[in-house]
C-alpha positions as CSV (number, residue, x, y, z in Angstrom):
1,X,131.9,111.2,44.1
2,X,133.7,112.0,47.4
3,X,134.4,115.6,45.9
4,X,130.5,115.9,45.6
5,X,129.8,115.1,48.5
6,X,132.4,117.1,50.3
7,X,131.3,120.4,47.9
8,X,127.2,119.3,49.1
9,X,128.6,119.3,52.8
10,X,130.4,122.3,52.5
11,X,127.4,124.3,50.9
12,X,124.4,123.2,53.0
13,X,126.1,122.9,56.7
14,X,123.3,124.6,58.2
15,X,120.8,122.0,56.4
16,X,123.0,119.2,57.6
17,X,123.3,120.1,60.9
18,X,119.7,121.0,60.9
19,X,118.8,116.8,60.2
20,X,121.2,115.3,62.1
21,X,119.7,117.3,65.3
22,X,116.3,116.2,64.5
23,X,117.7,112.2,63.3
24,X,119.1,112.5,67.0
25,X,116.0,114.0,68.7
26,X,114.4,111.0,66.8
27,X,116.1,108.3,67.5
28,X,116.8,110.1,71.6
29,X,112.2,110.2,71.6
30,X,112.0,106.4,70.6
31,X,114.5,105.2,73.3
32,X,113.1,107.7,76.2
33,X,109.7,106.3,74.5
34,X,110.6,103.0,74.9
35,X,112.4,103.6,78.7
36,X,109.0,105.2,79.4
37,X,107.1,102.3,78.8
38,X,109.6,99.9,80.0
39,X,109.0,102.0,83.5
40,X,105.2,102.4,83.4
41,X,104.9,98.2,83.0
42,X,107.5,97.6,85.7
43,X,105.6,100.5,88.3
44,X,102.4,98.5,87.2
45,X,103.7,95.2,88.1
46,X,105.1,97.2,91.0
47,X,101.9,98.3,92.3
48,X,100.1,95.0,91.4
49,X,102.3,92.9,93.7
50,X,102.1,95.5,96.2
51,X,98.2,95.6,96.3
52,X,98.3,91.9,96.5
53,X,101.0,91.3,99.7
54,X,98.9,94.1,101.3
55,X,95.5,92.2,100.8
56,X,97.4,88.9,101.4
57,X,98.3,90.2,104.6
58,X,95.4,91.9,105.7
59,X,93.4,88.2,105.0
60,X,96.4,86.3,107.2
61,X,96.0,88.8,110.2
62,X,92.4,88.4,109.8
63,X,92.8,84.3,110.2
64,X,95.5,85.0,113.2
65,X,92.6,87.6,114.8
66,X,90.5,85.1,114.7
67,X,92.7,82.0,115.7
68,X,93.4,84.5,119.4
69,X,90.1,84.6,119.7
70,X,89.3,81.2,119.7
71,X,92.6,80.3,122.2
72,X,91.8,83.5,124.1
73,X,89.1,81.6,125.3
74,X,91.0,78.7,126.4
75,X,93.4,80.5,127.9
76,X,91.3,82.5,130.4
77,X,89.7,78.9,131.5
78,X,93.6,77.6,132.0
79,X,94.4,80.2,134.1
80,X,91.1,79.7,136.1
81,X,91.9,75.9,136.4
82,X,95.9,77.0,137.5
83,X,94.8,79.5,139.8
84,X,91.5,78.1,140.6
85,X,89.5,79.7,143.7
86,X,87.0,77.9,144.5
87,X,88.1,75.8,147.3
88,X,89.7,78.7,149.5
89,X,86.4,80.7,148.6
90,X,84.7,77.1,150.4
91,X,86.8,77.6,152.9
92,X,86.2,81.3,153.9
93,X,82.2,80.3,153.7
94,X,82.7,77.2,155.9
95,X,84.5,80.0,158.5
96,X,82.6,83.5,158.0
97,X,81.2,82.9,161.5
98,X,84.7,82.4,163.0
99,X,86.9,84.3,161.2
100,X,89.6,82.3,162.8
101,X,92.9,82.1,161.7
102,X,91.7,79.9,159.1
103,X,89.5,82.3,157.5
104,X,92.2,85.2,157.7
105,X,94.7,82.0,155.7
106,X,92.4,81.6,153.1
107,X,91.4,85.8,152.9
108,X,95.1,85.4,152.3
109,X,95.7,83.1,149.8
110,X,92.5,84.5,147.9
111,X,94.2,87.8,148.0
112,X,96.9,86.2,146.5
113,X,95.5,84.2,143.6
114,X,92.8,86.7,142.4
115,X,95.9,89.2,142.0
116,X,97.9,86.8,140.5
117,X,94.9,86.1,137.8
118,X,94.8,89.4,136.9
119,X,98.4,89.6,136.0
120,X,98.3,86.5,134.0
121,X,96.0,87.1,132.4
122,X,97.6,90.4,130.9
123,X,100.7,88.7,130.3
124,X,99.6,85.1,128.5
125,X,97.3,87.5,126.4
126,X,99.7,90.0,125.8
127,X,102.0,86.6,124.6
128,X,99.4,85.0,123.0
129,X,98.6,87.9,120.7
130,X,102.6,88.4,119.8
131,X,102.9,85.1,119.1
132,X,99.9,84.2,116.7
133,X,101.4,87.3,114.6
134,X,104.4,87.0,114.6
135,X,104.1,83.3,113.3
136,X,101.3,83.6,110.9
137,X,103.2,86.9,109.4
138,X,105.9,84.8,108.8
139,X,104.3,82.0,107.3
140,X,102.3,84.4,104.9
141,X,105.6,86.4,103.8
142,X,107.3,83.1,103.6
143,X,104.4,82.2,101.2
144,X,104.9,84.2,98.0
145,X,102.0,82.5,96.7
146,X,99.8,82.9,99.7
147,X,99.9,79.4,100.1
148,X,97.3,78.6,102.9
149,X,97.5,78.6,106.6
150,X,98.0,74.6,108.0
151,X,97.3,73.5,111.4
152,X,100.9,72.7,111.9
153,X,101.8,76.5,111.3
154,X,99.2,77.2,114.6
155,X,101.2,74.7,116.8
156,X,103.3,76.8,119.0
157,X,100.3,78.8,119.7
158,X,98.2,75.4,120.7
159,X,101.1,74.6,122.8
160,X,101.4,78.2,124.5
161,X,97.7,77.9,125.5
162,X,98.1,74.9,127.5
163,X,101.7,74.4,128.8
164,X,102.8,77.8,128.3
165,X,100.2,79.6,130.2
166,X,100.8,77.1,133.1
167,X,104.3,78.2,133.2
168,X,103.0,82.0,133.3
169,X,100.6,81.4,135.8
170,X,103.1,79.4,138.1
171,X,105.7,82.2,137.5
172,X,103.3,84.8,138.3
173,X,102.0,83.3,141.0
174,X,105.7,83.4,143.0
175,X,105.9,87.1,142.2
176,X,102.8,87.7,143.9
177,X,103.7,85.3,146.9
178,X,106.7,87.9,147.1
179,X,105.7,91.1,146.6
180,X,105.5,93.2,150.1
181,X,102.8,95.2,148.4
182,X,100.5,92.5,147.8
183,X,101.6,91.2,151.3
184,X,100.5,94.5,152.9
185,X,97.1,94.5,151.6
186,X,94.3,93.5,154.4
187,X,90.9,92.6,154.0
188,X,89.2,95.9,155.6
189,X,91.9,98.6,154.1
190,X,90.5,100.6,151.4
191,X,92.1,100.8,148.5
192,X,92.9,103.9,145.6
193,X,93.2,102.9,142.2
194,X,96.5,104.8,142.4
195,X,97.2,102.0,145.1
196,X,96.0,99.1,143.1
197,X,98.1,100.1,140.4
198,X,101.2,100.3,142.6
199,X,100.6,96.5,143.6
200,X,100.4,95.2,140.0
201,X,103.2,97.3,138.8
202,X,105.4,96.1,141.8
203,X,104.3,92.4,140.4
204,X,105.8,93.4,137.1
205,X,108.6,94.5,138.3
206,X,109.8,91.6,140.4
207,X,108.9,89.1,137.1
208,X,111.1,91.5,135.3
209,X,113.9,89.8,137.6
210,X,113.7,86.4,135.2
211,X,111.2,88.3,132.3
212,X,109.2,85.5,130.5
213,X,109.0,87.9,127.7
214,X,112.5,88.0,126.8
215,X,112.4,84.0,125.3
216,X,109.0,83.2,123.8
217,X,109.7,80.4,121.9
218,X,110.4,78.7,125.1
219,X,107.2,79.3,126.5
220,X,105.7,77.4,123.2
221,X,107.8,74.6,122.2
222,X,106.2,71.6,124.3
223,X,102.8,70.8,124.1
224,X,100.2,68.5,122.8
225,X,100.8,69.7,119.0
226,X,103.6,68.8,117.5
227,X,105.1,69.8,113.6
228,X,104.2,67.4,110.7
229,X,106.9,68.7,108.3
230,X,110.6,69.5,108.3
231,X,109.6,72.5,106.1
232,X,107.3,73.7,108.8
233,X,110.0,73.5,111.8
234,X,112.7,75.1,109.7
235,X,109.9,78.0,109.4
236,X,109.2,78.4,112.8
237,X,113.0,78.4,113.8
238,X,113.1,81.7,111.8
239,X,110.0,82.8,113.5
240,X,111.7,81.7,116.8
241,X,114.7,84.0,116.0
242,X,112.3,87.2,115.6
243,X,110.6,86.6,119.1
244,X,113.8,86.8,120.8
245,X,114.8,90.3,119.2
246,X,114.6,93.5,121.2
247,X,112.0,94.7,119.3
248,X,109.4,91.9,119.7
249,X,110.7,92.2,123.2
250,X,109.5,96.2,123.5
251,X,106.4,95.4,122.0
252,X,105.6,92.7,124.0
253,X,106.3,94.8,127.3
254,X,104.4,97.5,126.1
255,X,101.2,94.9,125.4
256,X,101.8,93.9,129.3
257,X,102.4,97.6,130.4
258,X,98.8,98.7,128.7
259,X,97.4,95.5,130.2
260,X,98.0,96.3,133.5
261,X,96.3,99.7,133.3
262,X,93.7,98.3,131.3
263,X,92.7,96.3,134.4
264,X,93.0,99.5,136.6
265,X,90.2,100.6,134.5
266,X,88.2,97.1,134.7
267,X,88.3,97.1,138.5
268,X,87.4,101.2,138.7
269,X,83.4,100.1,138.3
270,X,84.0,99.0,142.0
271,X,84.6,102.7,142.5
272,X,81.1,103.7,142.4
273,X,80.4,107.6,142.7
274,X,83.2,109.8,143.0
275,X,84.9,107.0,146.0
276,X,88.4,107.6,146.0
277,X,89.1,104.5,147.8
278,X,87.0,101.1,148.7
279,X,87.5,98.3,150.7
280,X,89.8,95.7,149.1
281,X,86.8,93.4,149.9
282,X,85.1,94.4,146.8
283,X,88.1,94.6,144.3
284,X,88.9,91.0,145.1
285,X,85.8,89.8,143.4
286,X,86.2,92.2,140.3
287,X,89.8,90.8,139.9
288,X,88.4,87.4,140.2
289,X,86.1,87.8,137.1
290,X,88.9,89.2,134.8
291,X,89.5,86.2,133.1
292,X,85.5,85.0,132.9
293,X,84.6,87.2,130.5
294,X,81.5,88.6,131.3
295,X,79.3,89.2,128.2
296,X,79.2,93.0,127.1
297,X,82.8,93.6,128.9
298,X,85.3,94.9,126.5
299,X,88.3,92.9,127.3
300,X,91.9,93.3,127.4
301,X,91.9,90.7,124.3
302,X,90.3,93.0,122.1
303,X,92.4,96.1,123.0
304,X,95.2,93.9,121.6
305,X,94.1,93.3,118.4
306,X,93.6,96.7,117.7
307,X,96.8,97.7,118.7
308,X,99.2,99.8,116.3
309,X,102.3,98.1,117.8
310,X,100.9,95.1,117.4
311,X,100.1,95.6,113.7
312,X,103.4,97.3,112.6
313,X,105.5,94.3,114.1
314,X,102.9,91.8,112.2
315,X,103.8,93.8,108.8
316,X,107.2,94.3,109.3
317,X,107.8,90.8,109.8
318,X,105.8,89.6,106.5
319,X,107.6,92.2,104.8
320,X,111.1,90.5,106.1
321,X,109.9,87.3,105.2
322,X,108.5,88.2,101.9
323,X,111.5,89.7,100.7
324,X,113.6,86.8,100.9
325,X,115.5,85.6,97.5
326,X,113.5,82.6,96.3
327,X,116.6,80.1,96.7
328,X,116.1,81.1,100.8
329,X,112.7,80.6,100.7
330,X,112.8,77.3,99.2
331,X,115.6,75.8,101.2
C-alpha cells in the first residue's frame, strides 16, 4: 500500500503540489476570514463606545455649563457684597460740595474697590469655570455607566461660590491696596486703555507673589456643603490632585490673562469716538458694573464656556478618568 502511494506521489507531483497550495490558501482564507471579522466586531464595539463617552461627555459639560451659570450668578452678587460700594459712594454724595479730604478718602477707596471688582471678578470666574469641569469630567469618566450627576459631586463648587470667592476678593483687594499704579491714579487724569491695562496687569502680577491659582482645592474645601459619601470624597481627592497640576495651572492663568483684556474691552464703550484717553471719572462707574450684569452685555462668563482650553482640559480629564482599570474605579 505504501509502495502505491509512494509510485502515485512520485507520478503526479505537480498535481499534488497543486492541492496542497490551494488546501493551504483554503484553510490561510477561513482564518484571515475569520481574523477579519473578529476585527470588524471589535472596531464596531470600538466605535460604539467611543460615540457613547463622546455624547456622555458632551451631555455632562452641558450640566456643568449650566451649573456656572447658575453660581456665576451668585458669585457676581458675593463679590458685590465683599467689595460693596455703596456706602463710600454715600459718602462722596454727602461731600460733593466740599470735596474735603473726606471726599478725596472715599474717591480713594472707591478707586480702590471698583478696581479690585473687576479683577475678581475675572479670577473667581476664571476659577469657577475650571473647577465645575474639571470635577464634573471626572465624575463622568469615573462613571463608565454615565451614572448621574449628584448634588454632592457640585459641593466644592457651592463652597467656592461663597467662602472661596471671599478669599479671592479679600486677596485681591490687598493687591490693589498695593499696587503704586492703582495708587497713582487720580480722579481728573485721563486714562488710555493702554494705561488701564497696565494697572490690572500690575494687579496680576503682584497676586502672582502668593497665586491663588496654583492650589484650588483650597479655595473650595470649606463651605456650607459638605460630601454625603465616602465614595464621593475619595473622587474628589483625585479631582483635587488634577487642579494642582501645571497644566490646570496654565489653563487657569490663561482664563485670568483673557479676562483681564476682556474687561479692557468692557470699559472701552467709555471711550466714545475715537478718545484716546478719558477721565478716570467715568471708567470708575463702568468697572463698577462688571459684576451686575447688565442685560444684553456679553460677559466674561460666557467667553469661558466657549473656550478651547477650557474644553480640551474638560476632555482630557474624562478621558483619564475613564480609562481607569475597573478594580481602580471601584475601590
Amino acid at each position: 500500500m505504501f509502495r502505491r502511494v509512494r509510485n502515485f506521489v512520485s507520478r503526479h507531483p505537480k498535481k499534488l503540489a497543486a492541492v496542497a497550495v490551494v488546501a493551504a490558501g483554503a484553510v490561510a482564507w477561513r482564518y484571515a476570514k475569520r481574523r477579519l471579522i473578529e476585527w470588524q466586531e471589535k472596531e464596531s464595539e470600538r466605535l460604539i463606545e467611543s460615540a457613547r463617552r463622546q455624547a456622555h461627555f458632551e451631555a455632562t459639560m452641558r450640566t456643568a455649563d449650566a451649573a456656572i451659570e447658575a453660581l456665576g450668578v451668585s458669585v457676581a452678587q458675593r463679590i458685590c457684597q465683599c467689595l460693596d460700594t455703596e456706602d463710600v459712594i454715600a459718602q462722596l454724595d454727602a461731600n460733593r460740595d466740599k470735596k474735603g479730604p473726606e471726599w478725596r478718602e472715599a474717591w480713594t477707596q472707591l478707586k480702590i474697590l471698583v478696581v479690585s471688582r473687576a479683577v475678581a471678578l475675572v479670577y473667581c470666574e476664571s476659577i469657577l469655570t475650571v473647577l465645575m469641569r474639571v470635577h464634573l469630567a471626572a465624575v463622568a469618566g469615573h462613571s463608565a455607566q454615565g451614572a448621574a450627576i449628584e448634588e454632592a459631586h457640585l459641593a466644592p463648587c457651592q463652597n467656592f461660590a461663597s467662602a472661596g470667592v471671599t478669599l479671592i476678593c479679600k486677596t485681591v483687594l490687598a493687591a490693589v491696596e498695593n499696587s503704586d499704579d492703582v495708587a497713582a491714579l487720580s480722579l481728573g487724569q485721563k486714562v488710555s486703555l493702554e494705561k488701564l491695562e497696565q494697572v490690572l496687569w500690575s494687579v496680576q502680577t503682584l497676586l502672582a507673589e502668593e497665586d491663588p491659582l496654583q492650589d484650588l482645592p483650597s479655595l473650595a474645601v470649606s463651605g456650607p456643603v459638605t460630601l454625603e459619601t465616602a465614595e464621593v470624597a475619595a473622587l474628589q481627592t483625585e479631582a483635587a490632585e488634577v487642579l494642582r497640576s501645571s497644566e490646570v495651572w496654565t489653563v487657569s492663568s490663561s482664563c485670568v490673562s483673557r479676562g483681564l483684556a476682556f474687561t479692557v474691552d468692557q470699559v472701552a464703550s467709555a471711550y466714545v469716538g475715537q478718545q484716546a484717553s478719558v477721565p478716570l471719572a467715568k471708567v470708575v462707574p463702568v468697572l463698577k458694573k462688571l459684576p451686575q450684569r447688565p442685560n444684553g452685555h456679553v460677559t466674561f462668563l460666557s467667553v469661558l464656556l466657549a473656550d478651547e482650553k477650557l474644553k480640551s482640559l474638560a476632555a482630557n480629564v474624562y478621558e483619564a478618568f475613564a480609562s481607569q482599570p475597573a478594580a481602580t474605579q471601584a475601590e
